[in-house]
C-alpha positions as CSV (number, residue, x, y, z in Angstrom):
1,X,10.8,-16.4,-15.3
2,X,7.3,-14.4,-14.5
3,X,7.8,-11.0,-13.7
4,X,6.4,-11.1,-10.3
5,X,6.7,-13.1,-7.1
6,X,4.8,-16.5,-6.8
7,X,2.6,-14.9,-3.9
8,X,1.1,-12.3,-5.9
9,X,-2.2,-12.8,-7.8
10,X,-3.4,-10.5,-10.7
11,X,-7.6,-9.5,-9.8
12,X,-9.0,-11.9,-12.3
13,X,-7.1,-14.7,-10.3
14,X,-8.2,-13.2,-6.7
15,X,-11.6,-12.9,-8.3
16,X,-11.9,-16.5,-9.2
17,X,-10.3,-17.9,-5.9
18,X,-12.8,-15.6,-3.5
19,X,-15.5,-16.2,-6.3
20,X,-16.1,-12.7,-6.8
21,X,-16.3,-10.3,-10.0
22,X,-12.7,-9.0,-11.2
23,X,-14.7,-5.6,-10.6
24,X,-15.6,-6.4,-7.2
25,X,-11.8,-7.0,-6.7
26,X,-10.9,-3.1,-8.7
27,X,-13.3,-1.3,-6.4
28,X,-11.9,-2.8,-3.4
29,X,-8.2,-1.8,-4.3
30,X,-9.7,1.6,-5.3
31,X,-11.6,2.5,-2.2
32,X,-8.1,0.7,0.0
33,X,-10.2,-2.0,1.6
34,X,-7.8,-4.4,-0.1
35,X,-3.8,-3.8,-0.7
36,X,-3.0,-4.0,-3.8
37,X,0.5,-2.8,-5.6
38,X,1.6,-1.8,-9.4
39,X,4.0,-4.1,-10.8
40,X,7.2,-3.1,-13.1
41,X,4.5,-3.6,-16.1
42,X,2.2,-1.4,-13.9
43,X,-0.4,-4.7,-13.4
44,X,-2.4,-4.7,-10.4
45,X,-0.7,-7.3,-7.6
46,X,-2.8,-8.8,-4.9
47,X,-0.7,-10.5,-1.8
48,X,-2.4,-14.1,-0.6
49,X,-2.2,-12.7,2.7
50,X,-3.9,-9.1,1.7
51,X,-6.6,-11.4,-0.3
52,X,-6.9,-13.5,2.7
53,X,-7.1,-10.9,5.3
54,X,-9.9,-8.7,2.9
55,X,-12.1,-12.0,2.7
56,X,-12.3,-12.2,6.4
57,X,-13.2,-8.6,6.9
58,X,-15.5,-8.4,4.1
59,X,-17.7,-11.6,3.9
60,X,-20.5,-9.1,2.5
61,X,-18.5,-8.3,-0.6
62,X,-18.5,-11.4,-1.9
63,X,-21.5,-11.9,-4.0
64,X,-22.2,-14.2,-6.9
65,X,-24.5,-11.6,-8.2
66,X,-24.7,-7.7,-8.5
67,X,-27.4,-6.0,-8.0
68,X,-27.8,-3.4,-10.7
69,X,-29.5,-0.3,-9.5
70,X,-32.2,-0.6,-11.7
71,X,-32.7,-4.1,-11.0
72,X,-35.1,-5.5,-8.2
73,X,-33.2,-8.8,-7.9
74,X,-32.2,-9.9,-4.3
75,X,-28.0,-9.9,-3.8
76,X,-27.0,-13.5,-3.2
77,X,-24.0,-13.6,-0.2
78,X,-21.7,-15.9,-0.2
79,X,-19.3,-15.9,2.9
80,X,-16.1,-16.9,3.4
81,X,-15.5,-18.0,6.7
82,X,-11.9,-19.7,6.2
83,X,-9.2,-18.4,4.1
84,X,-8.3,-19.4,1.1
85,X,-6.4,-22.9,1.3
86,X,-2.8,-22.6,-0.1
87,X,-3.5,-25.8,-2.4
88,X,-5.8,-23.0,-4.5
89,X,-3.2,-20.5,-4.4
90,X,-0.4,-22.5,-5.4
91,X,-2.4,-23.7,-8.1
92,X,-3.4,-20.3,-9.3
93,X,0.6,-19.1,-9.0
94,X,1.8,-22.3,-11.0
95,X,-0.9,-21.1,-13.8
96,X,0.0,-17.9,-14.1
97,X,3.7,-19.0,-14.3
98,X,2.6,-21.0,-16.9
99,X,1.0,-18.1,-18.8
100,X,3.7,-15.7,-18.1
101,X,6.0,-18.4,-19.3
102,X,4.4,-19.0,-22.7
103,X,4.3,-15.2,-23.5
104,X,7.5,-14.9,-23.2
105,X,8.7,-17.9,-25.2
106,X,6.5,-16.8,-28.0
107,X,8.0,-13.8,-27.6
108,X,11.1,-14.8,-27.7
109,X,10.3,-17.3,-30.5
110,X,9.2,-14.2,-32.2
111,X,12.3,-12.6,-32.0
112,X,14.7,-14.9,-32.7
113,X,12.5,-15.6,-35.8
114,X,12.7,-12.1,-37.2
115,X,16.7,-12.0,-36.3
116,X,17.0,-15.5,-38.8
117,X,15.3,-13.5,-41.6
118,X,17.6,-10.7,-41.3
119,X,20.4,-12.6,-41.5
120,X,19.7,-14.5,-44.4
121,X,18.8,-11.5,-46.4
122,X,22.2,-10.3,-45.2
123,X,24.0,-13.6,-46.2
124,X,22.3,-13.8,-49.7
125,X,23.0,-9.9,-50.4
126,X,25.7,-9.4,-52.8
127,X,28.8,-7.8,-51.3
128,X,28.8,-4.2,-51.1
129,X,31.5,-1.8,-51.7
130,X,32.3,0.6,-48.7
131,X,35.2,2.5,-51.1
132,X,33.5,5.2,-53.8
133,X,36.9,4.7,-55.2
């Protein structure tokens, strides 16, 4: 089981649904323009609906490029009008179920592992004597 609700996205999984930079995402959460909570493994959470509702405030921060400051490239825009439709958001829970799911089986796998070593060492050690006797 993942650690965190299936409505909650990490910012490289808000970044790639609004098709913005997963730094765009950190300065919004950082200047409060988009909510945004700590998990237990103190991971940034983003809500669907606090995603959603930033997107339609902020149609200017979503750019496919950045401008550096030394750079005298025009910012492409890209606006996003409509929210983001929950066939994309179920699909970017279900994968990072997925992911969340497979670190912890190999972790687990991991574990279990290194308990079956120990106890074969401890079966194929002669028997000691807890007497000094």
């Amino acid at each position: 089981m993942s650690s965190h609700t299936p409505a909650h996205l990490s910012p490289a999984q808000a970044a790639q649904i609004a098709d913005v930079s997963r730094w765009t995402i950190m300065r919004a959460i950082k200047s409060s323009d988009l909510q945004a909570f700590r998990d237990n493994k103190n991971l940034w959470r983003i809500k669907a609906d606090d995603l959603n509702a930033w997107l339609s405030a902020h149609p200017a921060q979503c750019a496919h490029t950045v401008q550096e400051e030394a750079d005298a490239h025009p910012v492409h825009t890209h606006a996003h009008p409509d929210p983001i439709p929950k066939e994309t958001l179920e699909l970017a829970r279900l994968k990072a179920e997925l992911e969340a799911e497979k670190t912890l089986r190999a972790t687990v796998e991991s574990d279990r592992d290194h308990w079956r070593e120990l106890a074969q060492k401890l079966a194929e050690s002669r028997p000691r004597k807890w007497w000094f006797w």
